[in-house]
Every structure is written in C-alpha cells, then in structure tokens.
N, C-alpha and C positions, 0 to 999 in steps of 0.2 A: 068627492074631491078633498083633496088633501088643501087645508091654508096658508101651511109652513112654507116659507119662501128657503128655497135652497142657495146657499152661498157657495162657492166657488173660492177659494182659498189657493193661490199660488204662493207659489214657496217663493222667498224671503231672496234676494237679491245677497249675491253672495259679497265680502267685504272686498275693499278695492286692495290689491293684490297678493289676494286669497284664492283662489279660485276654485280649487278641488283637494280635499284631503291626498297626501302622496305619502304612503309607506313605506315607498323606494327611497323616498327622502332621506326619512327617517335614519334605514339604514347602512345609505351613503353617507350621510352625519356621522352614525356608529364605526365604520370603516376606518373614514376619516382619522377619525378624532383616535381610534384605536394607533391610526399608523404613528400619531403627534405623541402617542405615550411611547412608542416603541421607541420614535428616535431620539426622543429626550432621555428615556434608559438608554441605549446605543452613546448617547453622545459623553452619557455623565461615566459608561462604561470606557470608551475612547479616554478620556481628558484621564482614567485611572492608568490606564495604558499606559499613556504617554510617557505620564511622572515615572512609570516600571520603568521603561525602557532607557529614560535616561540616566536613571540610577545604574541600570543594569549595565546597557555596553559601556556608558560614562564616554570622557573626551568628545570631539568633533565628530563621531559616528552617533553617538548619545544624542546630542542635540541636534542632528542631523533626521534623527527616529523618530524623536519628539515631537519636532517642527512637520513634519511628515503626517502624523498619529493626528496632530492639533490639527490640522487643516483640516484633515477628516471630521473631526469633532465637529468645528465649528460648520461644514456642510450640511452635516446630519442636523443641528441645529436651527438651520437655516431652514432646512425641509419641514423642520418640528411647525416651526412659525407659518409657513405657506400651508401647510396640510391645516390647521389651527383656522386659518385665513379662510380657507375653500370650504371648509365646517360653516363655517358665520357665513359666507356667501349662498352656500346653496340650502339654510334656514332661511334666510330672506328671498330665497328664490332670485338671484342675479345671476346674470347668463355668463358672464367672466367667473364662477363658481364651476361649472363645468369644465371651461379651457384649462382653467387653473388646476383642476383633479386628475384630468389626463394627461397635462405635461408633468404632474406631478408622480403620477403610476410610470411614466418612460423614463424618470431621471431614478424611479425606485428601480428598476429593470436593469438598466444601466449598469447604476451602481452596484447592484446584486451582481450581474455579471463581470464588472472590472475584482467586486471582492474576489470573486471565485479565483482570476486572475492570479489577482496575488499572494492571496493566503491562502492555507492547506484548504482544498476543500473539504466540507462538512454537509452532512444533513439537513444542517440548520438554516443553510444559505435558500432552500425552497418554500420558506415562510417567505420572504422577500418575493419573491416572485409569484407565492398565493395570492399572497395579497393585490398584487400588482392586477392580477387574473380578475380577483374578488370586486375592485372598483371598478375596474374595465366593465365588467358584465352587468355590474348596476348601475354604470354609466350609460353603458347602451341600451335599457330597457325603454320603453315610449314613455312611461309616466313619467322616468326621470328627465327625460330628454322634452318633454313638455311641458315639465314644471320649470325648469333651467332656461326654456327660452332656443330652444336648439333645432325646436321643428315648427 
C-alpha cells in the first residue's frame, strides 16, 4: 500500500467578471479601434476639404461646400468617439458594447453608400463596407456574443 494521501486540486474560481479568455474580443477591439483611426484621418481629411473648397468656388456657393464638407467632418468625428466608446465597452465586457458596434457598422454602411451617391465612385469606397462585413461577422460569432451578454 501506498501512505501518500492523494489531493484533489480544483481549479481556482475564476475573477468576478471575468469569466473565459475571448480572442474574438480581442479582435473586435482591433476592428474597433481601427475604424476610430480611420475616421479621425477621414475627419482631419474633410475639415482639409472644406477650407479647398471654400477658397476654391469662393462667395455663397464656397461657404455653401464648406458648411456641407463640415458637417460631414464633424459625423465622421462623432463616429470616431462612438467606435472609441464600443472599444472600452466591449474590454469590460458590457452588453451596450455590442448594440453600440452594430448600430455603428449600419450607420458605416450608410454612409459608405450615401458617399458613393454623391461623389465619383471609387474603389476605395469598399474598405467602408469591409469593414462594416469584418465587425458584423465578429459580432456574430458565439464567444463574442457570450462575452457581450447577448446570449
């Protein structure tokens, strides 16, 4: 016979709202926080615009472009701070972190599609809509949507 007593060791209770490593997380953060740099170049790109254009046509058609261009800017800005927002939410794991990602990929969608609208189309207008694709689909995977509080 053997003397040694055998222990029985269970693992360690996980921290309170912690619950499972999520790599999906991770690179819905990355997504995120990628779309917050785009629209903050987009925005500081806009605000350049604007000053061209008013220079350019000049009079009441100029600040007409301007004022046009600026609103734009300060949207794309606005998107900057919300996508920024939905980063820090879905780090802490809050379930308004999700809501806030997918209203955020339909108003990217949107607006990719009103640009196309009004200015020349380009190539460059289906990053907009990658991306839009890219958080959607890491949105709806199960760990994300378990870690976010959605199932």
């Amino acid at each position: 016979m053997n003397a040694a007593r055998t222990v029985s060791i269970s693992p360690a209770a996980p921290l309170p709202g912690r619950s499972r490593r999520a790599p999906m997380i991770g690179l819905l953060r990355a997504l995120l926080l990628g779309e917050m740099l785009g629209a903050i170049v987009l925005t500081i790109l806009l605000s350049m615009l604007a000053a061209a254009l008013r220079d350019f046509l000049g009079g009441d058609s100029g600040r007409a472009a301007e004022e046009t261009v600026r609103f734009a800017a300060g949207g794309t800005f606005l998107f900057a701070i919300l996508a920024a927002i939905a980063s820090r939410g879905a780090r802490r794991r809050r379930p308004w972190a999700w809501t806030l990602a997918a209203v955020l990929q339909v108003v990217l969608a949107v607006g990719t599609g009103a640009a196309i609208f009004v200015a020349t189309w380009t190539p460059l207008y289906l990053v907009g809509f990658a991306l839009a694709i890219a958080v959607m689909l890491v949105l709806s995977t199960a760990s994300v949507r378990r870690a976010l509080g959605q199932v």
